[in-house]
C-alpha positions as a Python dict, from the first residue, in 0.01 Angstrom:
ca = {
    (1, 'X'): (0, 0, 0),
    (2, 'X'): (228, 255, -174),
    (3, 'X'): (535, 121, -301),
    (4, 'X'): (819, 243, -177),
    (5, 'X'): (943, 582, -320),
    (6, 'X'): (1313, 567, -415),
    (7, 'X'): (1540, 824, -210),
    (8, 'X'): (1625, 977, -580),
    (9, 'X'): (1279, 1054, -647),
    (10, 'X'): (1296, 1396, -704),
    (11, 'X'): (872, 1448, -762),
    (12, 'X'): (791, 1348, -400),
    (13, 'X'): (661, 1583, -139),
    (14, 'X'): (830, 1532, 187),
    (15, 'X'): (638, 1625, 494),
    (16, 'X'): (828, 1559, 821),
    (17, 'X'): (613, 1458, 1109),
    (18, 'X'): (254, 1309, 1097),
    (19, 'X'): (31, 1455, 1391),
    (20, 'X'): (-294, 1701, 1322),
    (21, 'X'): (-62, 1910, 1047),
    (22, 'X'): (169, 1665, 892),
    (23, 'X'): (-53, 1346, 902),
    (24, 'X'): (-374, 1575, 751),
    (25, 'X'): (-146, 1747, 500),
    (26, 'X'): (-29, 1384, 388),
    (27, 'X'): (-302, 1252, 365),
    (28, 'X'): (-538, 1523, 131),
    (29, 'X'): (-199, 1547, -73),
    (30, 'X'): (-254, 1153, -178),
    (31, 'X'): (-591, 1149, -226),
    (32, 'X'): (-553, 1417, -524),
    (33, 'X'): (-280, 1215, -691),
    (34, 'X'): (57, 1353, -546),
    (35, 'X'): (321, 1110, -409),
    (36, 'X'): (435, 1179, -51),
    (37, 'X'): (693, 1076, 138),
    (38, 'X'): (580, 1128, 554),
    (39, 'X'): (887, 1129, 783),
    (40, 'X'): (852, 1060, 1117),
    (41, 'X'): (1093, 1049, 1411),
    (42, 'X'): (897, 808, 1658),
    (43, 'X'): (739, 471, 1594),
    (44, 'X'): (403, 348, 1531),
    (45, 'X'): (147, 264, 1788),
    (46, 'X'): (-246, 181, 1770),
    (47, 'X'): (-505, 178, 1974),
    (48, 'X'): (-448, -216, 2052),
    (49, 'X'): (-74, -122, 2186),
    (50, 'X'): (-156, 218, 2395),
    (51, 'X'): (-158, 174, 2778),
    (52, 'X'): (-388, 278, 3029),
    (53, 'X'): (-158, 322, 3247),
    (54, 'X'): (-16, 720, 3267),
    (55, 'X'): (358, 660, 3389),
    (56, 'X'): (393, 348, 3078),
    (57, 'X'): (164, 555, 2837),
    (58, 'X'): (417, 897, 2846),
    (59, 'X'): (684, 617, 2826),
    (60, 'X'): (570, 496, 2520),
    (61, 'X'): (438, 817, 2341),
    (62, 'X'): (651, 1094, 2469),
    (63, 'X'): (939, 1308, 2340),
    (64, 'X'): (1193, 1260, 2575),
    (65, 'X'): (1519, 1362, 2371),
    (66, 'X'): (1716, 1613, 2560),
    (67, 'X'): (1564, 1976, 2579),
    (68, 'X'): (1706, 2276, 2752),
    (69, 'X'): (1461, 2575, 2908),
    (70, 'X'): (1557, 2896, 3004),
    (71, 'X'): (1322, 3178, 3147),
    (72, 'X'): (1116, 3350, 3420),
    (73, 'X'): (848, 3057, 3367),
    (74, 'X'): (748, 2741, 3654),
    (75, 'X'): (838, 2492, 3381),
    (76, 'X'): (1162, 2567, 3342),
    (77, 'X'): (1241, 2549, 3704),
    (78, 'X'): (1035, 2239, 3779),
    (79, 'X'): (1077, 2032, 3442),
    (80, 'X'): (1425, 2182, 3291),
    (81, 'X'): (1426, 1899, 3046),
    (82, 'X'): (1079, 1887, 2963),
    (83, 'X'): (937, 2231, 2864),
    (84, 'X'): (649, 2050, 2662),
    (85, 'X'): (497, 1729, 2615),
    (86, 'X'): (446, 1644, 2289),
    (87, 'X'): (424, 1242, 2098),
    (88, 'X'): (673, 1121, 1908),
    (89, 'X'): (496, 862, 1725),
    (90, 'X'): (335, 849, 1378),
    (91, 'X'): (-22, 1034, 1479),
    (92, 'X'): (194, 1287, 1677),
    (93, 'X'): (26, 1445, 1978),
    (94, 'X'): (-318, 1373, 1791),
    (95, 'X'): (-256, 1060, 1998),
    (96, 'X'): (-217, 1241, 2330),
    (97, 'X'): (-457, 1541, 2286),
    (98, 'X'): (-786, 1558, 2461),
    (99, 'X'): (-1016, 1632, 2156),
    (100, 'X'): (-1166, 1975, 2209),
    (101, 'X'): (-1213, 2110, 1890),
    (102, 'X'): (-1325, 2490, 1867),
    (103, 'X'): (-1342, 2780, 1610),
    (104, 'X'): (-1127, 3048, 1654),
    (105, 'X'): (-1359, 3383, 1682),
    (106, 'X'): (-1387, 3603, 1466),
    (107, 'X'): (-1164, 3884, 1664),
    (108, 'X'): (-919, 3618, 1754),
    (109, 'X'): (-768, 3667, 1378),
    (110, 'X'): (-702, 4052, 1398),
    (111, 'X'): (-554, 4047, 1767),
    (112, 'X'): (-331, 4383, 1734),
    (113, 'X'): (-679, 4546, 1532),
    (114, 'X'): (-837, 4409, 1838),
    (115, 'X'): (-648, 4466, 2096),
    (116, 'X'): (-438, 4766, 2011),
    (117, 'X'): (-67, 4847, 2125),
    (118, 'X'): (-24, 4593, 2380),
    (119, 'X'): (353, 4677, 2572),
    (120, 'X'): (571, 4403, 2527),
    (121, 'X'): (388, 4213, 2299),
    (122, 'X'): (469, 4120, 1977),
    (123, 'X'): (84, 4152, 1796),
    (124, 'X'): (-13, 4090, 1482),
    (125, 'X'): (-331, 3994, 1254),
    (126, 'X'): (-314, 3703, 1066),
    (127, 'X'): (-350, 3742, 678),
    (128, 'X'): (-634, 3562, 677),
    (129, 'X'): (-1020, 3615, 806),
    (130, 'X'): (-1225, 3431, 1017),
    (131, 'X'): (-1491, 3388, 729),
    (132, 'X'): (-1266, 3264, 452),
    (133, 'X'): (-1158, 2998, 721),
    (134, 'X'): (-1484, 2859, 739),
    (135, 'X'): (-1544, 2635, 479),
    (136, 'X'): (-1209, 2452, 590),
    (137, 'X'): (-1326, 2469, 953),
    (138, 'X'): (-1695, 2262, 834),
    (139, 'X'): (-1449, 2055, 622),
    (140, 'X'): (-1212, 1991, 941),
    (141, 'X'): (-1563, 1927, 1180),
    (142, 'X'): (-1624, 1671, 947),
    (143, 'X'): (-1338, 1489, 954),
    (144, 'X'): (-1281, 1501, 1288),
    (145, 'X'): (-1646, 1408, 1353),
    (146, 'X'): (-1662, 1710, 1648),
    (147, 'X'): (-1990, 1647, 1862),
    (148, 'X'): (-2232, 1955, 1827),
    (149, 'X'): (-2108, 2036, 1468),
    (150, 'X'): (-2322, 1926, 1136),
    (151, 'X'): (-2570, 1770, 1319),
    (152, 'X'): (-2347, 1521, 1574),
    (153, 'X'): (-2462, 1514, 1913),
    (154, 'X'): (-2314, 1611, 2214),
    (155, 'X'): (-2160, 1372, 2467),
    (156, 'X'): (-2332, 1337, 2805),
    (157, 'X'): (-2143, 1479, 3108),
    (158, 'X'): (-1981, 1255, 3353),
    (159, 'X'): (-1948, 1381, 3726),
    (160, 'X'): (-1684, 1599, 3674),
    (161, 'X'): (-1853, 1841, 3417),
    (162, 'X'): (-2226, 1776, 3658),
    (163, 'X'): (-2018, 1984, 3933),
    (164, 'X'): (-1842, 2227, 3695),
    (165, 'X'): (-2220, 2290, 3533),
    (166, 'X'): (-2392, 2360, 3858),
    (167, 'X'): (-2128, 2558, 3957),
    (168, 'X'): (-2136, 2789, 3662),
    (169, 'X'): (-2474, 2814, 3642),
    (170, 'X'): (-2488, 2945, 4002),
    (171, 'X'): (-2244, 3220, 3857),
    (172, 'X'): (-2449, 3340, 3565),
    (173, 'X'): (-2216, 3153, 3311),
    (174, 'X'): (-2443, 3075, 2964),
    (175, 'X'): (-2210, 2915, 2740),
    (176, 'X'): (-2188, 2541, 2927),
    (177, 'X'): (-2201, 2238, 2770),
    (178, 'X'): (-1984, 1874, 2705),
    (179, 'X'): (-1819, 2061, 2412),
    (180, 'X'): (-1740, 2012, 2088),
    (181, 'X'): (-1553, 1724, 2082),
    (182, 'X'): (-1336, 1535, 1824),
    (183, 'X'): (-1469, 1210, 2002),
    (184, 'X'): (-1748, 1021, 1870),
    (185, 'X'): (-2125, 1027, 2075),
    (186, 'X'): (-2219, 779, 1814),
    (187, 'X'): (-2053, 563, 1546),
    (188, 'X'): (-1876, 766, 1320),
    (189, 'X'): (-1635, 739, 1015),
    (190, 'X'): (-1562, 369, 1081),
    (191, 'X'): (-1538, 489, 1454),
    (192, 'X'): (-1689, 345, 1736),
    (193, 'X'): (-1855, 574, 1998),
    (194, 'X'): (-1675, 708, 2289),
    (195, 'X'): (-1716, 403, 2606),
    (196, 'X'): (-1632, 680, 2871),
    (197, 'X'): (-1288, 464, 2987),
    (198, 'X'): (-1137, 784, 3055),
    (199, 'X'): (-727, 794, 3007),
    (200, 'X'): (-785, 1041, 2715),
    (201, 'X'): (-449, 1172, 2710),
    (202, 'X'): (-287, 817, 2719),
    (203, 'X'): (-422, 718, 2366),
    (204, 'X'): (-763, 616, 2282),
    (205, 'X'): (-808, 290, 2351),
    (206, 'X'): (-1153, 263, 2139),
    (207, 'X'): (-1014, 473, 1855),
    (208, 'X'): (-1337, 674, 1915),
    (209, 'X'): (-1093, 1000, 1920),
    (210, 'X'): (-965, 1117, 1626),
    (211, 'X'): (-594, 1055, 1581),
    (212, 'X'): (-427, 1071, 1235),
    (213, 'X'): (-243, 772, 1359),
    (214, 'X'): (-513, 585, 1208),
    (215, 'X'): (-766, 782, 1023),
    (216, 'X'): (-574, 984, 813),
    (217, 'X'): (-234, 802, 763),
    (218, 'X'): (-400, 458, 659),
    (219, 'X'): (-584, 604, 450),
    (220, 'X'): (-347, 795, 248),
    (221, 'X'): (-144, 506, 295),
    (222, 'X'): (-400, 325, 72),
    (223, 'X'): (-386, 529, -231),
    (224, 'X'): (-57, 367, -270),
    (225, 'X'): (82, 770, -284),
    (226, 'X'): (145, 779, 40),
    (227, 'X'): (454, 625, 236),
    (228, 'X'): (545, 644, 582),
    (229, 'X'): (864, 594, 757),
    (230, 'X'): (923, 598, 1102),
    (231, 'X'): (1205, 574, 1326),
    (232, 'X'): (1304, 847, 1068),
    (233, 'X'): (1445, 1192, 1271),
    (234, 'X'): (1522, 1472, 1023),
    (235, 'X'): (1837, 1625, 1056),
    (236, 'X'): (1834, 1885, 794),
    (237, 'X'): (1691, 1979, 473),
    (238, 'X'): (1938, 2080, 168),
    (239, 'X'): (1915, 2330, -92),
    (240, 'X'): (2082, 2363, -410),
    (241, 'X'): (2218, 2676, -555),
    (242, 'X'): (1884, 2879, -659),
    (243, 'X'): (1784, 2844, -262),
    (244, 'X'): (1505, 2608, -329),
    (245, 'X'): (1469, 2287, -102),
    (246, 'X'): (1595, 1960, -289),
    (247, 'X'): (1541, 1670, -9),
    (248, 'X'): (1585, 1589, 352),
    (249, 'X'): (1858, 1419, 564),
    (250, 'X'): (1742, 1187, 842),
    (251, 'X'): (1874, 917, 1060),
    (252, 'X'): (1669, 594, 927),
    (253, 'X'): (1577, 313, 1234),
    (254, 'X'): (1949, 175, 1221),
    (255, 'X'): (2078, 552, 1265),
    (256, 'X'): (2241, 595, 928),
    (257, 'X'): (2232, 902, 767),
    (258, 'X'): (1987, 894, 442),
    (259, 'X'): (1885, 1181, 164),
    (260, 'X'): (1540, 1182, 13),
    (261, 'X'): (1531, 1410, -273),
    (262, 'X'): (1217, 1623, -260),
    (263, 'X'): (1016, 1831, -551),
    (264, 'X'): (876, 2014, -245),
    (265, 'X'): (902, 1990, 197),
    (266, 'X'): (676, 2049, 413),
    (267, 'X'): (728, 2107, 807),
    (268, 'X'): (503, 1970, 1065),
    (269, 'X'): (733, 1857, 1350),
    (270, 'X'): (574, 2110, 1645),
    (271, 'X'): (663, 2473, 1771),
    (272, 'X'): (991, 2335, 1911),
    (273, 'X'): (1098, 2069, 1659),
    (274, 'X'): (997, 2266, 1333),
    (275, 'X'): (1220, 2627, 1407),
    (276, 'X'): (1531, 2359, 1561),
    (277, 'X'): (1475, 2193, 1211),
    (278, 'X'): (1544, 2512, 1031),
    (279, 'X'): (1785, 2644, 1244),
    (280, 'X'): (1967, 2365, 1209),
    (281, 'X'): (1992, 2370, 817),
    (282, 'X'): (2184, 2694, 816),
    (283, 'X'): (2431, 2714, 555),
    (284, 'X'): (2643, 2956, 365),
    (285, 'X'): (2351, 3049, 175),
    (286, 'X'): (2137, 3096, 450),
    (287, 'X'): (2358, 3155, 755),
    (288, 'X'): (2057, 3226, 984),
    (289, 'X'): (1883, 2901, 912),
    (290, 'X'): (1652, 2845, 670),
    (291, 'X'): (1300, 3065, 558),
    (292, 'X'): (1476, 3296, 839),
    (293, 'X'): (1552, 3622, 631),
    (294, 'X'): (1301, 3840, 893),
    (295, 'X'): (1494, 3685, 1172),
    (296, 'X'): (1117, 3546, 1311),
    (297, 'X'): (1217, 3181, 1333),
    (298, 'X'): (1182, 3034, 1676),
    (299, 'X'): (1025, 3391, 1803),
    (300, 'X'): (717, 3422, 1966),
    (301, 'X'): (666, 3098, 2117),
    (302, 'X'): (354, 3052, 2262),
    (303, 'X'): (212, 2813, 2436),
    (304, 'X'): (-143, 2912, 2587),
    (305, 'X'): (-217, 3109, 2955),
    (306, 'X'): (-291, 2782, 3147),
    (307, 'X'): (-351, 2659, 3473),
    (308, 'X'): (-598, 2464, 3705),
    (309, 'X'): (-848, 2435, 3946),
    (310, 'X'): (-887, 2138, 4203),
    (311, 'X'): (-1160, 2107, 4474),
    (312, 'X'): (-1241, 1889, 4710),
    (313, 'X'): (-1601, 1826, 4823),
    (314, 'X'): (-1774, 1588, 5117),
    (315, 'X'): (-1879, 1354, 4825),
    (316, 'X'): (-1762, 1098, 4602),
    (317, 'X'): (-1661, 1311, 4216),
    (318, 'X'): (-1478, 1005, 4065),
    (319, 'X'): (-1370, 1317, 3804),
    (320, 'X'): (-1111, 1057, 3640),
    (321, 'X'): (-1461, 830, 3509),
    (322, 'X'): (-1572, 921, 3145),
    (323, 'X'): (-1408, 1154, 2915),
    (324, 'X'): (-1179, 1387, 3008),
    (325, 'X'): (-1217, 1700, 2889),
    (326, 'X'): (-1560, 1683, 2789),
    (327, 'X'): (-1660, 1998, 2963),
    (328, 'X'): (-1629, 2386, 2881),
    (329, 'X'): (-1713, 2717, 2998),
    (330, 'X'): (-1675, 2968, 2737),
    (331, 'X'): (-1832, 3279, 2889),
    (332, 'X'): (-1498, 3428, 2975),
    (333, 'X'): (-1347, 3366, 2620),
    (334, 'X'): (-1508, 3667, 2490),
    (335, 'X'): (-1267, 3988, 2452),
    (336, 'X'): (-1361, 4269, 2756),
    (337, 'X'): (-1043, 4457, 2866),
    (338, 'X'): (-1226, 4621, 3153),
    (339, 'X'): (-1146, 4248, 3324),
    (340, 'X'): (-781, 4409, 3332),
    (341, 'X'): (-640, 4244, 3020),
    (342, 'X'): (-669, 4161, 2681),
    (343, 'X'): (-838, 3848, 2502),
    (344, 'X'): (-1022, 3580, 2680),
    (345, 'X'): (-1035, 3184, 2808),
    (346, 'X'): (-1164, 2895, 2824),
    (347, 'X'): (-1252, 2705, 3153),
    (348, 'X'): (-1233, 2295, 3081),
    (349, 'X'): (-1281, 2006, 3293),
    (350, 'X'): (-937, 1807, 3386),
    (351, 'X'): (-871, 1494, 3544),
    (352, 'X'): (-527, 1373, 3601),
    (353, 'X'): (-465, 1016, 3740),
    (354, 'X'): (-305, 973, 4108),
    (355, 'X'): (46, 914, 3986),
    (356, 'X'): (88, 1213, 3801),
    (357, 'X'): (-92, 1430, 4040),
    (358, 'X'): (131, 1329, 4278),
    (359, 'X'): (489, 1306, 4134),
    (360, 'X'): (472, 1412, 3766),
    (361, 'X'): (286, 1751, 3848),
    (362, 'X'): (546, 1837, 4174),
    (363, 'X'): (274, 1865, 4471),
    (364, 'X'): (604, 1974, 4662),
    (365, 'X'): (604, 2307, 4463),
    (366, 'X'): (182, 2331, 4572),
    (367, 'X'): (255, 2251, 4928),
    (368, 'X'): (111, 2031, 5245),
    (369, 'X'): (-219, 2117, 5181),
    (370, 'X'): (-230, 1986, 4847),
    (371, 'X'): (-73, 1674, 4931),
    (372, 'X'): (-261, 1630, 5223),
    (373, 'X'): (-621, 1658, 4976),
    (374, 'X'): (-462, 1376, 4806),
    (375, 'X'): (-616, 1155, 5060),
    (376, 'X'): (-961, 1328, 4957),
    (377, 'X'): (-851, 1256, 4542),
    (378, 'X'): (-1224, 1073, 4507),
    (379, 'X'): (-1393, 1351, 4603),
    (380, 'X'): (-1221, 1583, 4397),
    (381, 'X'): (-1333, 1764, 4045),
    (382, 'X'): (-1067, 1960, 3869),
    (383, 'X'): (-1082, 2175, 3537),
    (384, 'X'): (-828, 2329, 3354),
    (385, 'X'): (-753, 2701, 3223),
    (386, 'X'): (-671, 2788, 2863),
    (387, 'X'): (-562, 3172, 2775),
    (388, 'X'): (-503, 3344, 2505),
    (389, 'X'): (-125, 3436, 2571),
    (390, 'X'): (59, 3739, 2447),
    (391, 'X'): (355, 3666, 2160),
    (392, 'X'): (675, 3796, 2272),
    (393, 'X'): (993, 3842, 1994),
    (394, 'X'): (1162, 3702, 2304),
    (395, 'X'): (1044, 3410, 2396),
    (396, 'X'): (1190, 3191, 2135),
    (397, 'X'): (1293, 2893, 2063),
    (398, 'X'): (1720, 2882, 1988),
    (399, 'X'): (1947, 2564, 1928),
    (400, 'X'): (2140, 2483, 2229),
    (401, 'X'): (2488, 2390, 2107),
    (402, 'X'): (2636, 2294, 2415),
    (403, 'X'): (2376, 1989, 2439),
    (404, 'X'): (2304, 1735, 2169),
    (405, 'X'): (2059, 1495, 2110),
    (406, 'X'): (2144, 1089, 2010),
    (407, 'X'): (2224, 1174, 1665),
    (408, 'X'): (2499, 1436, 1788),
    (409, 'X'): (2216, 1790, 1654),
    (410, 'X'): (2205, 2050, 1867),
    (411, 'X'): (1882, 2070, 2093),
    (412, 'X'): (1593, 2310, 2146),
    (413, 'X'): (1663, 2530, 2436),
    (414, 'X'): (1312, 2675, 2492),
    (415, 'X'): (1292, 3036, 2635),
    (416, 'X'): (966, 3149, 2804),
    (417, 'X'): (829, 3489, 3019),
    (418, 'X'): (492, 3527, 3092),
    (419, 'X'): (317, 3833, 2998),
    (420, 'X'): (175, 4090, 3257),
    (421, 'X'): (-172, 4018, 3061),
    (422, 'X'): (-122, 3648, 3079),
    (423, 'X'): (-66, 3651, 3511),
    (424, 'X'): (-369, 3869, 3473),
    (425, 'X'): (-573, 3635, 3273),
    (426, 'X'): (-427, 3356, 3506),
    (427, 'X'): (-540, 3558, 3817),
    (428, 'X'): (-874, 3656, 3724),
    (429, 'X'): (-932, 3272, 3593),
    (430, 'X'): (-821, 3116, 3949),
    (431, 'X'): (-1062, 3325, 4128),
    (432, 'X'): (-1347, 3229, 3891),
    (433, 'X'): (-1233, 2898, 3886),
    (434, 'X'): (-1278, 2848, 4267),
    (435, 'X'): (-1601, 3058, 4301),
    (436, 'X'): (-1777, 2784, 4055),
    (437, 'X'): (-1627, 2520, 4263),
    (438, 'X'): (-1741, 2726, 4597),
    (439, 'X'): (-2089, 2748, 4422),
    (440, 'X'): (-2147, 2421, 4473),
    (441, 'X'): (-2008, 2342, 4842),
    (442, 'X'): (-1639, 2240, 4765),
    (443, 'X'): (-1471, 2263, 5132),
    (444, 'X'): (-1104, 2315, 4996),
    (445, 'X'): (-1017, 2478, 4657),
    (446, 'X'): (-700, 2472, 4473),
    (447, 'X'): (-478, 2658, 4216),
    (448, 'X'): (-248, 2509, 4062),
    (449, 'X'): (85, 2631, 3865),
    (450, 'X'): (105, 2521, 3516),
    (451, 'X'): (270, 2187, 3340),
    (452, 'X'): (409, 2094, 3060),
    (453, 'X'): (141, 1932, 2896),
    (454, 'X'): (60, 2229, 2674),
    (455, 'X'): (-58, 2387, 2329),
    (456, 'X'): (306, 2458, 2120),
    (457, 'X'): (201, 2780, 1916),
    (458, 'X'): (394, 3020, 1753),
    (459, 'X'): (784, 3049, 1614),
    (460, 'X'): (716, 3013, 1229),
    (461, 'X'): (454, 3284, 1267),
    (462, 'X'): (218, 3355, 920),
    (463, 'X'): (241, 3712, 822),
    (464, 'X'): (146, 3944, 538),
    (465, 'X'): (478, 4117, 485),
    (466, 'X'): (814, 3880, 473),
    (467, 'X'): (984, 4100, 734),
    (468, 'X'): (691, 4068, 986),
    (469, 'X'): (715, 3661, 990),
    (470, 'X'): (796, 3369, 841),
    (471, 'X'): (537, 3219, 619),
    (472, 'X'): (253, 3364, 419),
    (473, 'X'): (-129, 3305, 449),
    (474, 'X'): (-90, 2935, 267),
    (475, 'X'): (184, 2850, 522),
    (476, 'X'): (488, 2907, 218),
    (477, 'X'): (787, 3043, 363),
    (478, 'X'): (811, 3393, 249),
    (479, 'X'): (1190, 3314, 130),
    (480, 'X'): (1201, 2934, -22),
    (481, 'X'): (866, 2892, -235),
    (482, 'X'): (916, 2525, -169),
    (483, 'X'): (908, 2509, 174),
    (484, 'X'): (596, 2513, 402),
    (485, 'X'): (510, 2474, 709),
    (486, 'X'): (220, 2299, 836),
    (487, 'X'): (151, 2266, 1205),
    (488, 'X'): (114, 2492, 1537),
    (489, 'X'): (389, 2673, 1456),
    (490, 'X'): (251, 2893, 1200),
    (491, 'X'): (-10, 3058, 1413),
    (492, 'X'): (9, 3391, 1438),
    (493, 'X'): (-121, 3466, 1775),
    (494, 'X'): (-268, 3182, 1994),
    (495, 'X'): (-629, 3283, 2056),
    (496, 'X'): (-806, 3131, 2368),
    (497, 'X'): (-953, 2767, 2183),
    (498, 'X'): (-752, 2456, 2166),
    (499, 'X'): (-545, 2462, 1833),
    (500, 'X'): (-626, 2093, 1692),
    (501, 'X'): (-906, 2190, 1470),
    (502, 'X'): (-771, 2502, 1323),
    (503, 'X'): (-439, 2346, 1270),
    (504, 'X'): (-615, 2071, 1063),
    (505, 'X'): (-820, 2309, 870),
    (506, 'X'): (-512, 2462, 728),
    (507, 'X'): (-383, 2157, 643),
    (508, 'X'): (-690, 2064, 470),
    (509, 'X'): (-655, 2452, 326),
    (510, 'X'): (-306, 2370, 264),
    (511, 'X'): (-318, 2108, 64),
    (512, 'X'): (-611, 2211, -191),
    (513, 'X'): (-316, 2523, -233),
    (514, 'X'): (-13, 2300, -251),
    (515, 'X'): (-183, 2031, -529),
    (516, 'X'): (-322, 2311, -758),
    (517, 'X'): (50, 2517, -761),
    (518, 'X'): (176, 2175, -815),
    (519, 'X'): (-85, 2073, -1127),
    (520, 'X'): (-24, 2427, -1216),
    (521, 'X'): (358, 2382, -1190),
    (522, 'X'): (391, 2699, -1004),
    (523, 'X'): (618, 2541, -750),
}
């Protein structure tokens, strides 16, 4: 184990939170040699201590400090104070997330080449190609040990994804299968295979998901360059007179206010966390916040088109047995505007457990008639929608000063409209979502409004030119060469896949960059 790094060690890289971006980043950084300090504002939990249980589980895992929401969108009228749920727990929401792990496509990295003039939207290509994220990608594959990649097989289909199969087949749809998965089909990595217990999103149990919570940060913890300190939420980072990043404030576990000096800091703490953070370092130098010249922090949240699909058939589904989300339908992802919009989706099998389905996800807001097919919950499948959603400069991300969290900072107040192409996309993916469903005999079909359990994209956009965004293609801030950022945040637009693998193949990206400027003393 690393001893610990003194708070006046001024050759440390501090990255603040440990989930796919922060925990990855750490970790790659202390295998080549460089000493990292890993901030984190929630505890530590392993598979031993999560909870089957989804009510305990969120409990233990989730972020509940005070968030306000503003905007035309559901969430903000049925969950004010919880726009997102994300973990705050070393691992971040690599604990909670389902595992689906897919490659952006190619198109999905030039989305205003693509796509054109889109009204209202806020499009841009990233500065970087589909083909010199590859390598990283087979690098991230591997890590993550995602089935139906380099040779890993698939995982079988529980009764959820049978019904969702047959049904898409009746339709025409090709591109079905049980996914690529970051969940093991065999042993893996020092991983055991996945024992279909279901509660995905609660933790893995059998560690046979990958979480950084314990791939990644034990083993850059046992370099000895790696330390980790949790209970440990970041207040600011400080600058010194040339505008370059010296260290970070945080409250430690017995809330008093500590400094640690930093050669270099790197930002991993979520879409909503990660702009507050800069935001909230504003000082005379940088009035706006920090890495904030463009005036792009916070913008263009996104956060995925989502949505669902429930049936209910005259048969036992049991949907809630085996693995979640393993399950996909990725005919519609593809990029065909005469559907009436731009950019594509992804169709994914979803189970939620009765308690959440009934309270968490407001069945008041969906009506009798859902509540009433609660009774028929064993004979129900369900699968989820995820979009490709348009960026707007509006919806943002601001700091709320009129509300502060327990250490007395101001909170996230997160502002979101949909887009007339993402109630398009929605539309077009209810109606598809019930035909499968109808396909295949299901007597009642629902749509359901979206929740906050969600991708966090966006608001520290990457962009070729410093006015357009607010880091460049390695994830540098365009105005503090020391700073980076290295989650969800940095996307440029969202595409229509799950985030987790691309987010860790920067990281990966990331930190070959980050070690050779260092060695190089560039930075």
């Amino acid at each position: 184990m690393a001893a610990p790094f003194d708070l006046n060690d001024d050759s440390v890289v501090v990255v603040i939170g440990t989930g796919a971006g922060g925990g990855v980043l750490a970790n790659e950084l202390a295998q080549k040699g460089v000493s990292v300090v890993a901030l984190e504002a929630g505890g530590r939990y392993l598979p031993e201590d999560y909870v089957n249980d989804e009510w305990e589980s969120f409990g233990q895992l989730a972020w509940v400090d005070p968030r306000t929401t503003s905007g035309d969108w559901r969430v903000s009228r049925d969950f004010s104070g919880l726009p997102a749920w994300i973990v705050k727990a070393v691992g971040g929401s690599s604990i909670h997330w389902a595992g689906a792990s897919l490659r952006f496509q190619p198109h999905e990295w030039k989305a205003k080449t693509t796509y054109g003039a889109v009204q209202g939207a806020n499009l841009l290509d990233w500065p970087i190609t589909g083909e010199e994220l590859d390598p990283w990608y087979t690098l991230a594959e591997d890590k993550l040990g995602v089935t139906r990649t380099g040779g890993r097989a698939g995982l079988p289909g529980n009764n959820n994804f049978l019904v969702l199969e047959k049904g898409a087949k009746a339709l025409g749809y090709k591109e079905v299968h049980t996914g690529r998965m970051a969940i093991n089909s065999a042993d893996y990595d020092d991983r055991v295979s996945c024992q279909q217990t279901g509660f995905c999103f609660q933790g893995c149990k059998w560690g046979a998901k990958w979480s950084s919570a314990y791939t990644d940060v034990p083993r850059g913890e046992a370099t000895g360059n790696l330390e980790v300190r949790d209970h440990a939420h970041v207040a600011r980072i400080v600058h010194n007179d040339q505008g370059k990043v010296t260290g970070v404030e945080y409250f430690d576990k017995d809330g008093s206010l500590q400094l640690q000096k930093a050669r270099l800091v790197s930002v991993a703490g979520n879409s909503i966390e990660s702009p507050r953070l800069l935001l909230n370092s504003a000082s005379a130098m940088f009035p706006d916040g920090l890495a904030n010249s463009s005036g792009q922090v916070g913008r263009n949240y996104m956060r995925h088109m989502t949505g669902s699909v429930y049936a209910v058939f005259d048969k036992p589904v049991k949907m809630w047995r085996g693995t979640t989300m393993a399950g996909i339908i990725q005919d519609e992802a593809r990029h065909d505007p005469s559907r009436g919009f731009v950019g594509g989706y992804e169709l994914e099998t979803l189970s939620l457990g009765l308690p959440f389905m009934a309270a968490f996800l407001d069945p008041g807001a969906w009506g009798r008639e859902f509540t009433s097919a609660m009774d028929s919950y064993e004979n129900m499948a369900g699968l989820w929608i995820v979009g490709e959603d348009m960026p707007q400069e509006t919806n943002r991300i601001t700091v709320n000063h009129d509300v502060k969290d327990q250490w007395g900072l101001p909170v996230a107040n997160v502002h979101f409209d949909d887009h007339p192409n993402d109630v398009a996309m929605r539309n077009h993916a209810y109606k598809q979502g019930q035909a499968i469903y109808e396909a295949v005999g299901a007597t009642r079909t629902f749509p359901t409004p979206p929740y906050p359990s969600t991708h966090n994209l966006g608001t520290n956009r990457m962009s070729e030119k410093p006015r357009d965004g607010v880091v460049n293609k390695w994830g540098q801030t365009h105005d503090i060469p020391n700073l980076f950022i290295s989650d969800g945040s940095q996307f440029t637009t969202g595409a229509s896949e799950n985030p987790t693998l691309t987010i860790v193949a920067l990281a990966i990206r990331q930190a070959d960059h980050i070690a050779r400027e260092l060695s190089a003393g560039n930075i």
